[in-house]
N, C-alpha and C positions, 0 to 999 in steps of 0.2 A: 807289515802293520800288525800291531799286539791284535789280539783276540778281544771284544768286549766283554769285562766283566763287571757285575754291575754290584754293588751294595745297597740296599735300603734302610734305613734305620729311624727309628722315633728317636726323640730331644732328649739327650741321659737324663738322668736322673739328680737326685731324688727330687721326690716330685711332693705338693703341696705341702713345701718345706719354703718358709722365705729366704732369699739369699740374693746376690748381687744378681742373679739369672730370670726369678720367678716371684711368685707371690705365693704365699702359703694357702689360705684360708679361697676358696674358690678354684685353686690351684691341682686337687688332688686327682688321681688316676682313677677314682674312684665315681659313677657315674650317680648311687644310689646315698652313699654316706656324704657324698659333693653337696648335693641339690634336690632331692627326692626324702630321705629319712633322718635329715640334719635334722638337729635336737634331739632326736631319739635314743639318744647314748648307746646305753647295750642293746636294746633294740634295735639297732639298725645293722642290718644286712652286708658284710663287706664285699665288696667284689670290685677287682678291676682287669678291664677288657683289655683283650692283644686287638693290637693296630690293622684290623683284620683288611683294609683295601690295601696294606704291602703285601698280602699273599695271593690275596685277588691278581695283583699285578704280575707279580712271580712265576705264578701259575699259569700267566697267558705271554709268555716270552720266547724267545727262541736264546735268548741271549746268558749263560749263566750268573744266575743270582744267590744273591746270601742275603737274608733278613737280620738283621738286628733289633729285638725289640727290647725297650727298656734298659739301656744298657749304661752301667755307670760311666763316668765319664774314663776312669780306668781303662774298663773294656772297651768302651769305645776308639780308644790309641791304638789299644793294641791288635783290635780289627784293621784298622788302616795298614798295617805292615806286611797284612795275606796278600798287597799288591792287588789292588782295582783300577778300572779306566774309568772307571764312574760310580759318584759318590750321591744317591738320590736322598733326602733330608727332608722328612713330613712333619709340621707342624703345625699349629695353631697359635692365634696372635699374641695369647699373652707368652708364648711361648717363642716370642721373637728373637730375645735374646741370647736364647739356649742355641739356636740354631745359628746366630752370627758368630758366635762363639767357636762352637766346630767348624764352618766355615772359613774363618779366620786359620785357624788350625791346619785345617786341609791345605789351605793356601801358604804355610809357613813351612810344614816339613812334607805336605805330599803334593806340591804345586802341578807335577804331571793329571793331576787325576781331574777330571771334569765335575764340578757339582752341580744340580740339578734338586731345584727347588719344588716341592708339592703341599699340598696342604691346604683347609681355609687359609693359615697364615699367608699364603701368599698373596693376599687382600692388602696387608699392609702396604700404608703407603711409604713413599721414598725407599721401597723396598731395594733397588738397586745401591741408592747408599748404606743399608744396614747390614747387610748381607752377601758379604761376595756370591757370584755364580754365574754359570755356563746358562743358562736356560730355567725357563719356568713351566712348569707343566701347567697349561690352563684346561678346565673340564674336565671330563673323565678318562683317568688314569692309563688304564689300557690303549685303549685307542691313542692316547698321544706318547704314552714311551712306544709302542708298532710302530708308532710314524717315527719319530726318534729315532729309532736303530734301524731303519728301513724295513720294517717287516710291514704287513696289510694288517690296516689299522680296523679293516671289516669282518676280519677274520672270525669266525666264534669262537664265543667266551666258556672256558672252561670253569666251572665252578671247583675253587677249591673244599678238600673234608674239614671242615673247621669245629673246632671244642670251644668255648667258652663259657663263663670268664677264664682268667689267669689264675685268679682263685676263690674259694667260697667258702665263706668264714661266717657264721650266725653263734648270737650268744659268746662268743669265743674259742668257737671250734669249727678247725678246717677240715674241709671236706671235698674230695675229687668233685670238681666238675663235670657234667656229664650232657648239656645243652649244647646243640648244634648252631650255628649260624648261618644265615643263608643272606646274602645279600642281589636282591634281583633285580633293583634298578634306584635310579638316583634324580634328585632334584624333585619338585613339585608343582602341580600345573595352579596352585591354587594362589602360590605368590604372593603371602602376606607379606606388607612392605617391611616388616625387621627381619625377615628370613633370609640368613645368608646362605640356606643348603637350596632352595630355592634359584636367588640370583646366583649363587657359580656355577649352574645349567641353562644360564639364559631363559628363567623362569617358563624352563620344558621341564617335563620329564624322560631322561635317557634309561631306557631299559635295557638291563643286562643279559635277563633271562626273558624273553618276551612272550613263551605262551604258558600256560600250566603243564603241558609233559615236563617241558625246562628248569622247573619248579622243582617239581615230583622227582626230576631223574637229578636234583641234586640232595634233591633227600634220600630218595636210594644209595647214591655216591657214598653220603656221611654217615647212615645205618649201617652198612656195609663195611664202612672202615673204622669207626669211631663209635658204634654202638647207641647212637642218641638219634631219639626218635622225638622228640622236643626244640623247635626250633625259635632262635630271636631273628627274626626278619629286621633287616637295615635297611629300611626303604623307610623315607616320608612320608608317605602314603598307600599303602598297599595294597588299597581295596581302591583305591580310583581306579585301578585298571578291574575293573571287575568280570571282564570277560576271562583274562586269563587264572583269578580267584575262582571261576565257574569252571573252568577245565582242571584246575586241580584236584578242586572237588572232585569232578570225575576218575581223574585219573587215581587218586586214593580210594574213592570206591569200587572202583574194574579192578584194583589190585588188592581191597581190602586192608589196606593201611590205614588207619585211622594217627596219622600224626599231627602236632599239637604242637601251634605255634603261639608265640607274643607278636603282635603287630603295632604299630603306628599308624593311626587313622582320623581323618577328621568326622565333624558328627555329621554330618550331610550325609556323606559318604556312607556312616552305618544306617541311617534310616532309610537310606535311598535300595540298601539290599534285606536290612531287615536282621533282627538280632537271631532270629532261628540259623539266618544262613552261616550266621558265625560260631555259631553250635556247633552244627552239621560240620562246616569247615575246621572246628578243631581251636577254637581262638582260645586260648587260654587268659591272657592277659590284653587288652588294648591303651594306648595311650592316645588322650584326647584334649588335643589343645583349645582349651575353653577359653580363652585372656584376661576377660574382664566381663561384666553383668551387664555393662554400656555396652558391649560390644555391636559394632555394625560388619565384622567380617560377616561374608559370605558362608565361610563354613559353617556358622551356627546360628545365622538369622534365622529366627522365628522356629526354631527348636525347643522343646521343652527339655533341658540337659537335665534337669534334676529326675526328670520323669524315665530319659532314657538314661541314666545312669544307674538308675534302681532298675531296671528291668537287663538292661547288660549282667548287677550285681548278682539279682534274683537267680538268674536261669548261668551262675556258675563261673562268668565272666571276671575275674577282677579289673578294676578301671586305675588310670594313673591320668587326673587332672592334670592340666597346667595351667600354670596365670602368669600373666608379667605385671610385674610395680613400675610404678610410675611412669607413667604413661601420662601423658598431657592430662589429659582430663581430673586426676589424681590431686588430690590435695589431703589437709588429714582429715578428711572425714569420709568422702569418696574411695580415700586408700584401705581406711578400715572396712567401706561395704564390701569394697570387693575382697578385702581379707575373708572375711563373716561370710560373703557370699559362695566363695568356695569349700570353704568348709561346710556350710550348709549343704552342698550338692552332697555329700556323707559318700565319696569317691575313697575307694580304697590307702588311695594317697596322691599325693598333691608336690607337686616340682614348682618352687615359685624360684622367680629369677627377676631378675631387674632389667628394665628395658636399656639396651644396647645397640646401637648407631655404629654397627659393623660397617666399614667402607666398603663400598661395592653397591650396596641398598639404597632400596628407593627410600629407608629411613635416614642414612645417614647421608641421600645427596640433598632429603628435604631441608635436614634440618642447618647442614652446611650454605645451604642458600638462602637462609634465615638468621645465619651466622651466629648459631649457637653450641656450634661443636666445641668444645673444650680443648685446650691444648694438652694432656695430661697423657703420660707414657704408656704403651700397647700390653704392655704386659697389667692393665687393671682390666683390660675389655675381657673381663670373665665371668661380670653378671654376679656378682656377689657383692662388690662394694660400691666403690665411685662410680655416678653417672659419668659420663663422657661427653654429655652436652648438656647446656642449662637448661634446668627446668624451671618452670614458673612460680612454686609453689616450695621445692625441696631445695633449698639454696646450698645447706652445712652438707659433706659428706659423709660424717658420724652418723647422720637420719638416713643414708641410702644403704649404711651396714645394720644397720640398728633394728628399722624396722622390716628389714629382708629377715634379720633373723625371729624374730619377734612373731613373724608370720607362721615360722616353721613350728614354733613353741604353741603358737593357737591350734593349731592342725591337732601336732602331740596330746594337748591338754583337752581336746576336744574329742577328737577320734580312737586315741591309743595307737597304740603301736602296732605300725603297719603290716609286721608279720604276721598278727592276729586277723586283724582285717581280712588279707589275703586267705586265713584261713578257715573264716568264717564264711566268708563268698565263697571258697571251694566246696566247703562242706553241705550248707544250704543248697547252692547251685545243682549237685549231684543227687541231692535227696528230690530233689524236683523232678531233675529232668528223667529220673528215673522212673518216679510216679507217670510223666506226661506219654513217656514211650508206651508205658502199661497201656494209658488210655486211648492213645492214637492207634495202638493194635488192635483195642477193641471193638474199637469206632470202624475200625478198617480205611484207617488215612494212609498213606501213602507221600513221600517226598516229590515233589514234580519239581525240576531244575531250571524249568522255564520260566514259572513263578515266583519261585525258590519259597515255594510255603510248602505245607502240608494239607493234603484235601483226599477226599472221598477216593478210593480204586476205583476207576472205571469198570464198572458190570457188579459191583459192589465185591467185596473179601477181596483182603493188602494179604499180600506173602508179607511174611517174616520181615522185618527192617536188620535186616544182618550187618550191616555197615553201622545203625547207631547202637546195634547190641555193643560191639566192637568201641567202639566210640566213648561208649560208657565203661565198659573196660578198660580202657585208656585213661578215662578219666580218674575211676578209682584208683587207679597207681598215682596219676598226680597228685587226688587231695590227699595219700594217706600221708606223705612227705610234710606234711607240714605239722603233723598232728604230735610230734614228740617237740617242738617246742612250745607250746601251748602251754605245759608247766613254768615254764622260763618265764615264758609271757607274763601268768598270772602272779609268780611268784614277784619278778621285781615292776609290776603293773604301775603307773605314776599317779594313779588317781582310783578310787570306790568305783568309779564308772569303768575304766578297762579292766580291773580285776572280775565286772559284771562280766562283760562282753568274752574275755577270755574262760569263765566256767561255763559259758551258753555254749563255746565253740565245743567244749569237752564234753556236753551232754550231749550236742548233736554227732558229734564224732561217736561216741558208746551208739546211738540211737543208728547209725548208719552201718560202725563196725562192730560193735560189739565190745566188749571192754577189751583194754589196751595188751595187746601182745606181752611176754614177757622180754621182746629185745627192744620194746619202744618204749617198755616201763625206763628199762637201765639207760635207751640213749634219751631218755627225759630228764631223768636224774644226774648224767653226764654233763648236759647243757645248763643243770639247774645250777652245776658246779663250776664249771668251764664260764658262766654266763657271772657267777660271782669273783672269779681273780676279773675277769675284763671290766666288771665293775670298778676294782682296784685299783687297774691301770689307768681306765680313764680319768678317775679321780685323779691320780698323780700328776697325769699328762697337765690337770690344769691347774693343781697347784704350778707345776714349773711355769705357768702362763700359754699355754696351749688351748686350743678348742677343744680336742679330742684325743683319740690316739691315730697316727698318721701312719694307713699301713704302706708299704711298696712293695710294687709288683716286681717277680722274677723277670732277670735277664734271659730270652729267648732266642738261640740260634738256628737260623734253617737256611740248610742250602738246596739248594735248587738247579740241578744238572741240567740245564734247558738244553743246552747246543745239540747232547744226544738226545734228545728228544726230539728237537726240530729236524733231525737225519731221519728219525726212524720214529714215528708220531705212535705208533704202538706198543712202546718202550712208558709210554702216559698211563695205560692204564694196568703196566706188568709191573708197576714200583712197589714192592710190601710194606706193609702197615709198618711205620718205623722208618722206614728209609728214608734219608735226606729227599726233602722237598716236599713231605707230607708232614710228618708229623712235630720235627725239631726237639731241639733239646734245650730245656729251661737247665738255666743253669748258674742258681742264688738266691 
């Protein structure tokens, strides 16, 4: 019997292109210029992320694997002919067709090979008629390809060194990526009825890494290999487990690492630990699903958001609202409060999306039992145009594109451009928190972990806080990163009000560092220039009839020797930086 070998791959490409496969416009790999800093043309931020749970998977196998990520659909044939027993296929729904498409494929010239479906995509329904395949992976990934190839599916989880994004592009110019990713568990206990990351864990949360050493020892792992000390956590909720957010904390202070993460959190959840703890903990960025101003979720009944959004901002935080349109209660005047509403809360930036009756959810079993799901094709459930079920109020689908975009343009015209933002919060934030450390030293306050505040030393005189000395040293590397585009910023500003906002950030940057280096002056001046051809292109892009410019992400290769590994499990942590199965090779 042949040896398992396994391939994973994401849906070819090109991606937020329309064609017989996809949809353009909602469609792109991009998670920030998609749905987060749309309208904001040059202003906004390029990046797009590697498929980071196929290495999650990779990583915990005995079985040898190759990754494929973004791969055209060229490269993707000509991967089929390295000879695999199994062909695993991750996707998302509007991405249905991409995936029956290879599948079909697989099944015409390499009918031997087994495929194996993952992904939300595999929510769709009639999915055994769309889509040939051997099996579906339902739940979390690991655990079920172990069971799959007969390995223990309880075994632990090794966290793989991950870099992300794929790439990082501001103004018009690319720049290595250097953010770690850490992904520690999945699903969310809080179960808001449109959450499809939620229901595909059976509205639990499955942890991957379950206490804070676990945590910590996969930030040492990615320091160690990959040099990033800056992480984006992929978790729903990060801080509802907050005992092991408390042992991390620890474990970065007994080691004196002070690393600096973006999280995912609801507001409950931050007030219930308290915005100092997320200081202390290193949060750099949070995103907080606010929905709506009606809103009766749990997570932010009886919260003042506006109040805790300013006090995350104040003390360094940047925040990343979300809202969803239309939503029952939604009509046009209701739609515009809560447009006006969120922008009101004056959040660094703001993700709007359209509400969506993902199959699986308790929105989309309500509203099928109400029989107002739409018959209309999987590839629009992307949250950017057409509802998918009637609404009572929004009939035309031109008003579900229209005013989603419309919303992003209020944000734009209202806030500026978000990279400002971000760096205006950095800049204030540190000037604060650096005055406050002065003052808690002199007070002789002291961090207690138990309360997670600051209060009096017992017997009076605090030693040194050497963790948030460190802390703020950290910090200042992050804000000073932002501070060469701030010319960019000001220079192609959309409005009198953000050309303000962005010379306030420049005075407080002088007032914090001093005036501007001579290598930040020229990569100011670089972006001021790099940020005027992208101006260009974008302009072109819509003469042709275009929203934007559509960037793609590089095709990725990694393989992954597991079989010697699973002989000789010490061989895991003897592989050098570079070597098949850590780091891979982009390759376009």
């Amino acid at each position: 019997m042949q040896k398992p070998k396994l391939l994973l791959c994401s849906v070819f490409g090109p991606y937020g292109v329309k064609d017989e496969y996809a949809e353009g416009v909602g469609c792109q790999m991009e998670l920030l210029n998609n749905q987060i800093t749309r309208e904001q043309g040059v202003h906004s931020p390029r990046q797009s992320y590697w498929s980071f749970g196929l290495y999650l998977m990779a990583e915990n196998l005995g079985v040898d694997t190759t990754i494929l990520d973004f791969p055209s659909w060229r490269r993707f044939k000509e991967e089929l002919k390295k000879g695999y027993t199994h062909i695993g296929i991750s996707f998302i729904v509007p991405n249905v067709f991409k995936a029956r498409r290879m599948a079909l494929y697989i099944r015409e010239r390499h009918p031997e090979m087994k495929i194996l479906l993952g992904g939300y995509g595999t929510v769709t329904p009639n999915l055994s008629e769309m889509v040939p395949h051997d099996a579906v992976c339902r739940g979390e990934g690991v655990r079920w390809l172990r069971g799959y190839f007969g390995e223990n599916p309880e075994a632990p989880v090794r966290h793989p060194a991950l870099i992300g994004p794929a790439y990082d592009c501001i103004y018009g110019y690319s720049r290595k990526p250097t953010g770690g990713i850490l992904m520690p568990g999945l699903g969310c206990e809080n179960a808001c009825a449109f959450c499809i990351t939620s229901h595909q864990y059976g509205k639990c949360y499955v942890p991957l890494l379950k206490t804070g050493r676990e945590v910590f020892e996969a930030c040492e792992r990615t320091e160690r290999e990959t040099k990033a000390c800056g992480f984006s956590i992929m978790d729903e909720n990060f801080l509802k487990q907050p005992q092991r957010a408390r042992e991390l904390l620890a474990e970065m202070e007994a080691h004196g690492r002070p690393y600096v993460f973006d999280i995912f959190s609801s507001a409950e959840t931050i007030q219930r630990v308290g915005v100092d703890f997320l200081v202390r903990l290193g949060i750099r960025m949070v995103w907080i699903g606010v929905e709506t101003k009606y809103s009766k979720h749990p997570k932010t009944r009886d919260i003042d958001l506006h109040a805790l959004i300013a006090e995350l901002r104040s003390k360094g935080i940047v925040v990343q609202a979300s809202i969803i349109l239309f939503q029952d209660h939604h009509d046009e005047r209701t739609i515009r409060e809560d447009i006006d509403w969120v922008v009101g809360l004056d959040s660094d930036l703001v993700q709007f999306m359209n509400y969506t009756a993902i199959p699986t959810t308790t929105l989309h079993d309500t509203l099928r039992a109400e029989g107002r799901i739409k018959d209309i094709s999987p590839r629009l459930l992307h949250g950017a145009g057409e509802l998918n079920f009637d609404h009572p109020h929004f009939k035309n689908p031109a008003d579900h594109a229209r005013i989603l975009r419309d919303a992003f343009r209020s944000k734009y015209r209202a806030g500026g451009p978000g990279v400002v933002n971000m760096a205006l919060t950095a800049v204030r934030g540190y000037l604060r928190l650096s005055e406050e450390h002065k003052a808690r030293q002199r007070r002789g306050e002291v961090w207690n972990p138990e309360t997670l505040r600051y209060e009096p030393a017992p017997g009076g005189g605090a030693a040194p806080d050497l963790f948030m000395r460190a802390r703020l040293r950290m910090m200042k590397q992050m804000v000073r990163i932002y501070r060469p585009s701030l010319l960019a910023g000001w220079v192609y500003a959309p409005n009198r009000a953000a050309r303000k906002k962005a010379r306030e950030a420049m005075a407080l940057y002088t007032q914090a560092f001093g005036k501007l280096r001579m290598a930040d002056r020229v990569a100011a001046l670089v972006l001021v220039v790099t940020g005027g051809v992208e101006l260009a292109r974008i302009a072109l892009s819509k003469l042709l009839g275009r929203e934007g410019i559509v960037r793609q992400p590089p095709c990725r290769r990694t393989e992954y020797h597991n079989s010697l590994i699973a002989a000789d499990p010490a061989r895991a942590d003897a592989r050098p930086l570079g070597a098949p199965g850590i780091a891979g090779t982009p390759e376009g």
